[in-house]
Backbone as JSON Lines, residues from 0, in Angstrom:
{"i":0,"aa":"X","n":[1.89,-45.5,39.13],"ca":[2.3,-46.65,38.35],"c":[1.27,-47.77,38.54]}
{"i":1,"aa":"X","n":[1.12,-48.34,37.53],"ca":[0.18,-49.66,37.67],"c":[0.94,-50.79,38.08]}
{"i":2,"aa":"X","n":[-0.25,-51.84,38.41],"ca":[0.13,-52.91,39.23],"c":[2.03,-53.59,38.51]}
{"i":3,"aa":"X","n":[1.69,-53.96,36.81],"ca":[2.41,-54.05,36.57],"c":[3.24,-52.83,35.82]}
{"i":4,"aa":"X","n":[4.51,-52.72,35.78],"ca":[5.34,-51.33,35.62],"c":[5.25,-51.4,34.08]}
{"i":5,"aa":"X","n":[5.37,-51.02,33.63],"ca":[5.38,-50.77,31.62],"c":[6.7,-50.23,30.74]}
{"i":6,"aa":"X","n":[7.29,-50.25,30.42],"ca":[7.85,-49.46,29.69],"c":[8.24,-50.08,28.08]}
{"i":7,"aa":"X","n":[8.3,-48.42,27.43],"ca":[9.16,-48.56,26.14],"c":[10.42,-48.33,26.08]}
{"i":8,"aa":"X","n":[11.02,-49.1,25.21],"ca":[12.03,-48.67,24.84],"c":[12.37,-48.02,23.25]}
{"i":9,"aa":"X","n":[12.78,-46.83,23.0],"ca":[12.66,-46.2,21.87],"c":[14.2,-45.92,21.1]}
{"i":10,"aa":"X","n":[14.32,-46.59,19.61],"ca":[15.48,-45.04,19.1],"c":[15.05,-45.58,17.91]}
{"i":11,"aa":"X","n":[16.1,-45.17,16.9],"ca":[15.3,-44.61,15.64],"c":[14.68,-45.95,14.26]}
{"i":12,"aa":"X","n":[15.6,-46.81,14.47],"ca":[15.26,-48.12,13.49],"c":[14.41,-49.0,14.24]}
{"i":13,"aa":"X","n":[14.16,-48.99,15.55],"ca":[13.63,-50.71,15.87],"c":[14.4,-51.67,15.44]}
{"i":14,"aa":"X","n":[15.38,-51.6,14.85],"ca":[16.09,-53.01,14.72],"c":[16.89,-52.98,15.44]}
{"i":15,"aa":"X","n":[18.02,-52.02,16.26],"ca":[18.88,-52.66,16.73],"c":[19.05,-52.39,18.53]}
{"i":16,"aa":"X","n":[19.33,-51.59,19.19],"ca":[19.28,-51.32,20.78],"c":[18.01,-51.14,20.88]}
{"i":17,"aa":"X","n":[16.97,-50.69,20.7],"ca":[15.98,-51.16,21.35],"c":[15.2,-52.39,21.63]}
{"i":18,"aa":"X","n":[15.45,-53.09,20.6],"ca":[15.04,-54.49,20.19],"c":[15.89,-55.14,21.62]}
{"i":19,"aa":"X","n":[17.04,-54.8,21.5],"ca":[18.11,-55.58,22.24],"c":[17.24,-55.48,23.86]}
{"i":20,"aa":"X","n":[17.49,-54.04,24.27],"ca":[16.73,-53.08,25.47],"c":[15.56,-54.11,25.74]}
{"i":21,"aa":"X","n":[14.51,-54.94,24.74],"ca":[13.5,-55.13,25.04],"c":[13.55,-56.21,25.41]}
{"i":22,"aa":"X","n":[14.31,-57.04,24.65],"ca":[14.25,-58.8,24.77],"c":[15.12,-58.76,25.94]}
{"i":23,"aa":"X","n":[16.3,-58.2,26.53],"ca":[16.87,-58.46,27.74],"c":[16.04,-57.49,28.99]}
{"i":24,"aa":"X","n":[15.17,-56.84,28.67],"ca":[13.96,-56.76,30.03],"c":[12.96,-57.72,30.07]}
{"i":25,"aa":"X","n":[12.96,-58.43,28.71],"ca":[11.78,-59.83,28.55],"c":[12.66,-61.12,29.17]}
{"i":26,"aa":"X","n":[13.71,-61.12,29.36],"ca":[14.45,-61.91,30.06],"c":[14.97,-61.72,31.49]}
{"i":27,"aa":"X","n":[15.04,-60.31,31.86],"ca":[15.55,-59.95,33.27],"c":[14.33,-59.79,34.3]}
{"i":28,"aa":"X","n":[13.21,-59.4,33.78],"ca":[11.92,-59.2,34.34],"c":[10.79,-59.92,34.17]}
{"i":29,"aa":"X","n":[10.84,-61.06,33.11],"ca":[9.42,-62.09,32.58],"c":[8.36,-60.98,33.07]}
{"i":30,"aa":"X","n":[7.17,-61.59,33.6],"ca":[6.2,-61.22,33.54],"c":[5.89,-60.41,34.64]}
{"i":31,"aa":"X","n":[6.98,-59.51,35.27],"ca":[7.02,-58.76,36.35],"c":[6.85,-57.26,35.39]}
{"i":32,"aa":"X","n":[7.34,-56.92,33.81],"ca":[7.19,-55.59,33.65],"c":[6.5,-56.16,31.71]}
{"i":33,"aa":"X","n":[5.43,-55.61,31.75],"ca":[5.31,-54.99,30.51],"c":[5.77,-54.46,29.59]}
{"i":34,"aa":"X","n":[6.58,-55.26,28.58],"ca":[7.87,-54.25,27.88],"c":[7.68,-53.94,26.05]}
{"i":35,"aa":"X","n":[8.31,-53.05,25.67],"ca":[7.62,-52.71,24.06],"c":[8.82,-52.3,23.58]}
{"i":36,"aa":"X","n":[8.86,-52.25,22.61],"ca":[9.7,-51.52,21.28],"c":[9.46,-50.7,20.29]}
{"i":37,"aa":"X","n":[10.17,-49.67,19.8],"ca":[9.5,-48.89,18.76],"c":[10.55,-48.05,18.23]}
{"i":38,"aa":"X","n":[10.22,-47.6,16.53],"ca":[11.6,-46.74,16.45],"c":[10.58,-45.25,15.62]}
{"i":39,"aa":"X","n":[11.79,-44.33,15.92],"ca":[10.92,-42.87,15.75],"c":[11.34,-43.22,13.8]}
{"i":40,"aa":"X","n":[11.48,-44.32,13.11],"ca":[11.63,-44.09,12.05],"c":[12.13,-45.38,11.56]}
{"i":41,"aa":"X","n":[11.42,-46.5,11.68],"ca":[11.82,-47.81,11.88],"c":[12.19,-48.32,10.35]}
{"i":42,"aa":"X","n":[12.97,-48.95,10.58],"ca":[13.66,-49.63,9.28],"c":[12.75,-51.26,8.57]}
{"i":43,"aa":"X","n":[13.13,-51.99,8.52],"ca":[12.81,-53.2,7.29],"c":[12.92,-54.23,8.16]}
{"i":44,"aa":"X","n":[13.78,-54.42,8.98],"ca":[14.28,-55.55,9.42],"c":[14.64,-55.49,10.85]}
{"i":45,"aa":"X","n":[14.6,-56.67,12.07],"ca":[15.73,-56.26,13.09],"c":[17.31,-56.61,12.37]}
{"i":46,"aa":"X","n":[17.99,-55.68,13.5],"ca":[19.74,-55.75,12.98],"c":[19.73,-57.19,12.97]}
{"i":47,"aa":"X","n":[20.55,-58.01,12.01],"ca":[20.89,-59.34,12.01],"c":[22.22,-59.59,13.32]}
{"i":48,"aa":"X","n":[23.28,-58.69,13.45],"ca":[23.89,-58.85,14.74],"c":[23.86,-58.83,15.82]}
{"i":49,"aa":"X","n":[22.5,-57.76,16.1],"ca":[22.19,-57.16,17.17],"c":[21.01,-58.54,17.8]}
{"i":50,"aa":"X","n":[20.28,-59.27,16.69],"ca":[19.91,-60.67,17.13],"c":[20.71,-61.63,17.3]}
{"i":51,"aa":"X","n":[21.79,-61.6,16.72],"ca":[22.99,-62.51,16.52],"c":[23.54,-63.11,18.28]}
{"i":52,"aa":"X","n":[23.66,-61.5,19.03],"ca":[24.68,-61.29,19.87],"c":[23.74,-61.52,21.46]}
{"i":53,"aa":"X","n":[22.31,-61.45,21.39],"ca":[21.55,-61.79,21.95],"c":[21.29,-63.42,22.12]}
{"i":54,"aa":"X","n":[21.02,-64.2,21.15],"ca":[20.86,-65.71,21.36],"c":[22.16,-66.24,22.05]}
{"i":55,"aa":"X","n":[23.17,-65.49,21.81],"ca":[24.45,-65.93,22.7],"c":[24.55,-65.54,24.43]}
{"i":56,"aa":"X","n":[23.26,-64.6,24.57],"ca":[22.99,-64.62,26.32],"c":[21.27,-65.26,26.35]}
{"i":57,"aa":"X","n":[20.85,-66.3,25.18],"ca":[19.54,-66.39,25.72],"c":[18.43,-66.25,25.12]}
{"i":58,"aa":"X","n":[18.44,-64.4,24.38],"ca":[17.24,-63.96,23.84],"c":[17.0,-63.86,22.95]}
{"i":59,"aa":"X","n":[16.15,-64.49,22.4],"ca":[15.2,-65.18,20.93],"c":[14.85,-64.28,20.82]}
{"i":60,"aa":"X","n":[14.95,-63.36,19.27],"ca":[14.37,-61.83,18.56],"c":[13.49,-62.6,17.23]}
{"i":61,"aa":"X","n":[12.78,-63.8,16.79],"ca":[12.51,-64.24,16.52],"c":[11.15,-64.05,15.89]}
{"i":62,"aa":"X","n":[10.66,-63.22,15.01],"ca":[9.51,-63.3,15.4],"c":[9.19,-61.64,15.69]}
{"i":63,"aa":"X","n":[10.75,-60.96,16.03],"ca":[9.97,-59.28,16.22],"c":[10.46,-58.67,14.71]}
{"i":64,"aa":"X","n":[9.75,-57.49,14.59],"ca":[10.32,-56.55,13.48],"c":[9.93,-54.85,13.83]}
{"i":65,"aa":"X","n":[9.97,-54.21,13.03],"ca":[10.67,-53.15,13.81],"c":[9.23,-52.35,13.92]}
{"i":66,"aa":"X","n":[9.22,-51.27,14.44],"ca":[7.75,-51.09,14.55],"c":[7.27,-49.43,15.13]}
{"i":67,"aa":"X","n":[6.85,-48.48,14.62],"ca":[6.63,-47.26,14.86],"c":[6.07,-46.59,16.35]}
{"i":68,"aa":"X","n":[6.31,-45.7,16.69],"ca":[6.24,-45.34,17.76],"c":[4.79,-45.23,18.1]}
{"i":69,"aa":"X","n":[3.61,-45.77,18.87],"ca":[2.58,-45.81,18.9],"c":[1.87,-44.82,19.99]}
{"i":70,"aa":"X","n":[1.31,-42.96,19.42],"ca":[0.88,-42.12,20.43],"c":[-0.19,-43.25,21.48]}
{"i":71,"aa":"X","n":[-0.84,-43.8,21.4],"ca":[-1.55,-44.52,22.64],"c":[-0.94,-45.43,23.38]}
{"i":72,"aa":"X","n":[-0.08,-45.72,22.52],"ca":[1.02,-46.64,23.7],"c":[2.18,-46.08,24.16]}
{"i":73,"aa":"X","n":[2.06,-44.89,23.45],"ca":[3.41,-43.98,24.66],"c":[2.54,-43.18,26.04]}
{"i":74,"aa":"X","n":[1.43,-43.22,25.66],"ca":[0.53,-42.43,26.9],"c":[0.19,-43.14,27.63]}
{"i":75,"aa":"X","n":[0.41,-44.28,27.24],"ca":[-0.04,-45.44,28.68],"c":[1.43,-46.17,29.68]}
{"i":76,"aa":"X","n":[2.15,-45.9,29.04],"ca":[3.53,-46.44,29.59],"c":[4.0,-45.72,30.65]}
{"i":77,"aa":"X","n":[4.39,-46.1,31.43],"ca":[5.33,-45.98,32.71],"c":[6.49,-45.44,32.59]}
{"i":78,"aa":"X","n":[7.23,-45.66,31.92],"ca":[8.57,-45.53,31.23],"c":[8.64,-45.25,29.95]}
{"i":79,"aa":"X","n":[9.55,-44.29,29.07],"ca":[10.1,-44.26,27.74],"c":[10.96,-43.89,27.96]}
{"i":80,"aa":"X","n":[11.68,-45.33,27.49],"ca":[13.45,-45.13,27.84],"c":[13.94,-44.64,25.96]}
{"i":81,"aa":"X","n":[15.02,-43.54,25.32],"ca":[15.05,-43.2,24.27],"c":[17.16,-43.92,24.96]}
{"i":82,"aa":"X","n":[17.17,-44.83,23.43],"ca":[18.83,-45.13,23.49],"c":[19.33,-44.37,22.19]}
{"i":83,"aa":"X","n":[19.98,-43.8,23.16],"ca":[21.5,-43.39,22.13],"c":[20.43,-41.84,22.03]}
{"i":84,"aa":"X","n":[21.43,-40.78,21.15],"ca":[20.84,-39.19,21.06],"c":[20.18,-38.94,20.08]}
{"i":85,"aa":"X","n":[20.09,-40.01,18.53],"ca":[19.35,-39.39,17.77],"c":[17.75,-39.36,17.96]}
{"i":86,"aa":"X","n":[17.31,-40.47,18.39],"ca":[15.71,-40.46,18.44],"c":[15.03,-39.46,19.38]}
{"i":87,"aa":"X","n":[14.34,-39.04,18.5],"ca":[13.83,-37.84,19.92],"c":[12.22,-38.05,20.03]}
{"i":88,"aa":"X","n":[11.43,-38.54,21.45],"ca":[10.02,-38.57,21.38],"c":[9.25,-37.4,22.02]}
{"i":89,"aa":"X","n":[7.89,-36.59,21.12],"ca":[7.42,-35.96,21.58],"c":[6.93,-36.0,23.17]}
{"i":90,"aa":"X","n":[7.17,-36.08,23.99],"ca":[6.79,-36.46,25.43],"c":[5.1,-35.44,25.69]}
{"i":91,"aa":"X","n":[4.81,-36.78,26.15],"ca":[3.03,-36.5,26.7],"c":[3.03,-36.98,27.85]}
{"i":92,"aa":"X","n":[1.62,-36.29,28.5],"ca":[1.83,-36.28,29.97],"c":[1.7,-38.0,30.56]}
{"i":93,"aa":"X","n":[2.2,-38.35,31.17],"ca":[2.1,-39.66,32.17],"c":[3.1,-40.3,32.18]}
{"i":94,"aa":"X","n":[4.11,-40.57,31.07],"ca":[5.21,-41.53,31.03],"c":[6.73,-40.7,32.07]}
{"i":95,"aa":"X","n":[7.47,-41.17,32.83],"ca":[8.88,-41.07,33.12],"c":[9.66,-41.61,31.95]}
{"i":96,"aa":"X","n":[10.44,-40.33,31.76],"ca":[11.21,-40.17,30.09],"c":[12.83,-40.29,30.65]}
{"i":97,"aa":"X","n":[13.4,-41.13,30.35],"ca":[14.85,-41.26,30.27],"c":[15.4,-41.71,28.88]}
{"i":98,"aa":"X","n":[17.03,-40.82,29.07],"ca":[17.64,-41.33,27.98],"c":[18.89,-42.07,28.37]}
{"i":99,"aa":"X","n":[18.95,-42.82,27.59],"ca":[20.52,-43.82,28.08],"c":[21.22,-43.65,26.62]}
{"i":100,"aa":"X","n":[22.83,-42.61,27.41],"ca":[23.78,-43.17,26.04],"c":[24.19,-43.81,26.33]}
{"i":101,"aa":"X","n":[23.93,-44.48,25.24],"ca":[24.94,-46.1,25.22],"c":[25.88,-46.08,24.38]}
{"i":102,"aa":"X","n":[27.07,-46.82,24.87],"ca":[27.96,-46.91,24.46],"c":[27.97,-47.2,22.97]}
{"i":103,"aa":"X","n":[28.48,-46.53,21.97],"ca":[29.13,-46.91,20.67],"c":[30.74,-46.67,20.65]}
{"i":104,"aa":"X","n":[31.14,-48.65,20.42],"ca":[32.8,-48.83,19.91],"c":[33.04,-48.07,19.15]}
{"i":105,"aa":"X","n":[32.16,-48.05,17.76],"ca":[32.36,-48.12,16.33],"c":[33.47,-46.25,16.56]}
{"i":106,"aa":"X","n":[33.01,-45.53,17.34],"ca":[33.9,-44.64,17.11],"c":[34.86,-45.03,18.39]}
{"i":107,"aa":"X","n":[35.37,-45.84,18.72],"ca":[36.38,-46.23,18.9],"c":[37.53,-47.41,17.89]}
{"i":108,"aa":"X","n":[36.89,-47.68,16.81],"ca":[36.74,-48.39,15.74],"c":[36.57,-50.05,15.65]}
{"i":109,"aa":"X","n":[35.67,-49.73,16.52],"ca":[35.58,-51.45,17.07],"c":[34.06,-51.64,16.41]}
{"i":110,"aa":"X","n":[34.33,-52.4,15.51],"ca":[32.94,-53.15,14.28],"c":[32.3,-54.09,14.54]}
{"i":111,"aa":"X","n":[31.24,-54.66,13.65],"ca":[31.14,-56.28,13.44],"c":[30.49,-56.92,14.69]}
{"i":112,"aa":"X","n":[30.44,-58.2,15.05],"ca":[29.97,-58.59,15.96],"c":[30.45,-58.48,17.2]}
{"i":113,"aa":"X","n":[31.97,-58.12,17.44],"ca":[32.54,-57.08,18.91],"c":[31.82,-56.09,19.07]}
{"i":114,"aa":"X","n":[31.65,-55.04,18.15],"ca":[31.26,-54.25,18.62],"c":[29.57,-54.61,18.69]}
{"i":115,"aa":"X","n":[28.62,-54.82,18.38],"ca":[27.49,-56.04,18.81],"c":[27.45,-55.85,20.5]}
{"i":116,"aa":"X","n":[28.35,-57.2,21.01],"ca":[28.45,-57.64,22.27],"c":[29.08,-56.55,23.24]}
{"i":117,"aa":"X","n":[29.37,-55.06,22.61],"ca":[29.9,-53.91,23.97],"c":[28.38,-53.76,24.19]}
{"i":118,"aa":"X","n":[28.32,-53.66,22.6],"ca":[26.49,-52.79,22.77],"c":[25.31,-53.14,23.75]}
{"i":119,"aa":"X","n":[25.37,-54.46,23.34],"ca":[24.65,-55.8,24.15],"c":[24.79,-55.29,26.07]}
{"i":120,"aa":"X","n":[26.06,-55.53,25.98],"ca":[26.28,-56.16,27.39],"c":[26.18,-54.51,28.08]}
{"i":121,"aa":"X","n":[26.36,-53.37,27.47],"ca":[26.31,-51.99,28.11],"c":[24.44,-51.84,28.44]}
{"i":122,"aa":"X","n":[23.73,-52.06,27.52],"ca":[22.57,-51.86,27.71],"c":[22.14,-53.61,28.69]}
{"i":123,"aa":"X","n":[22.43,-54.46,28.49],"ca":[22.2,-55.51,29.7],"c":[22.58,-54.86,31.11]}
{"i":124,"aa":"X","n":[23.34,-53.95,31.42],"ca":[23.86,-53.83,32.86],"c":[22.94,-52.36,32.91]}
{"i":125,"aa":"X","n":[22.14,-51.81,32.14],"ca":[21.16,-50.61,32.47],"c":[19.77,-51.41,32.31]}
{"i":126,"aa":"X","n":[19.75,-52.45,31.96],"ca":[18.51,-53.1,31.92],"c":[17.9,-53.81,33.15]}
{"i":127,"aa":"X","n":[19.4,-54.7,33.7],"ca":[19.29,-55.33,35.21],"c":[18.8,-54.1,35.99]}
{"i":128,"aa":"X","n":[19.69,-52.98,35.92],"ca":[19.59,-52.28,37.26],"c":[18.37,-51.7,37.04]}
{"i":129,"aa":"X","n":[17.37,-51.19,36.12],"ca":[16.19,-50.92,35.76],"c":[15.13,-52.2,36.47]}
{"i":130,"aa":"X","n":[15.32,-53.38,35.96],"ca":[14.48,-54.54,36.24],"c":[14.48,-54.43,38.06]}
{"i":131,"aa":"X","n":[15.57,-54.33,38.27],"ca":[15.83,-54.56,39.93],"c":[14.95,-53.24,40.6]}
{"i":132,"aa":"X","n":[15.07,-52.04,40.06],"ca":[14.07,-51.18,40.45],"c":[12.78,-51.19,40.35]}
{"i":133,"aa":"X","n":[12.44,-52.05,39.06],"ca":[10.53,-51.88,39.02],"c":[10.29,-52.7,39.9]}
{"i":134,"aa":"X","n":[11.08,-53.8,40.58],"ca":[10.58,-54.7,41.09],"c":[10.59,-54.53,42.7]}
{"i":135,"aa":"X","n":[11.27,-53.43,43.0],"ca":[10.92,-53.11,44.46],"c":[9.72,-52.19,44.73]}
């Protein structure tokens, strides 16, 4: 691992949990980890809720949009974290590949900006405990 730790975070739009994944490691870690975003099939826009539910702990999405999975920047990373089961990344040699399911309400039928803030706050408590590890 390099001086500073790296990682992506990956799933399939870039607009919505990874975006989230990124701006709350840009908040839990500042300038202790190198952090990115990318979707295996990125959409138009970030989610408007999924920024929504973030400025309410802090993190300004301001400014990002969604953005394709980059082969030279997955070979240099430390980490490729993939959220949720649909995105799948070809894995090349050097990166530590994890997947995190994260919680989805919606099939519990919980919508809208609730379901937003499970999303939020499930991937905030895998993000801390991630941040707390690069940093030892």
């Amino acid at each position: 691992m390099s001086d500073t730790p790296s990682v992506l975070f990956v799933c399939v739009k870039n607009g919505g949990k990874s975006q989230m994944a990124a701006g709350l490691m840009r908040k839990a870690a500042g300038d202790d980890v190198e952090v990115h975003s990318a979707g295996t099939a990125p959409g138009n826009a970030v989610n408007a809720l999924s920024a929504e539910t973030l400025l309410e702990v802090g993190v300004d999405l301001t400014g990002e949009h969604p953005k394709r999975v980059d082969p030279d920047l997955l070979a240099r990373m430390d980490y490729v974290i993939t959220l949720g089961t649909e995105a799948t990344v070809d894995p090349v040699e050097g990166p530590t590949y994890l997947t995190w399911h994260t919680d989805e309400p919606s099939t519990r039928g919980i919508e809208g900006i609730e379901r937003m803030r499970l999303v939020r706050d499930d991937i905030a408590a895998r993000v801390d405990e991630l941040a707390a590890r690069l940093r030892d």
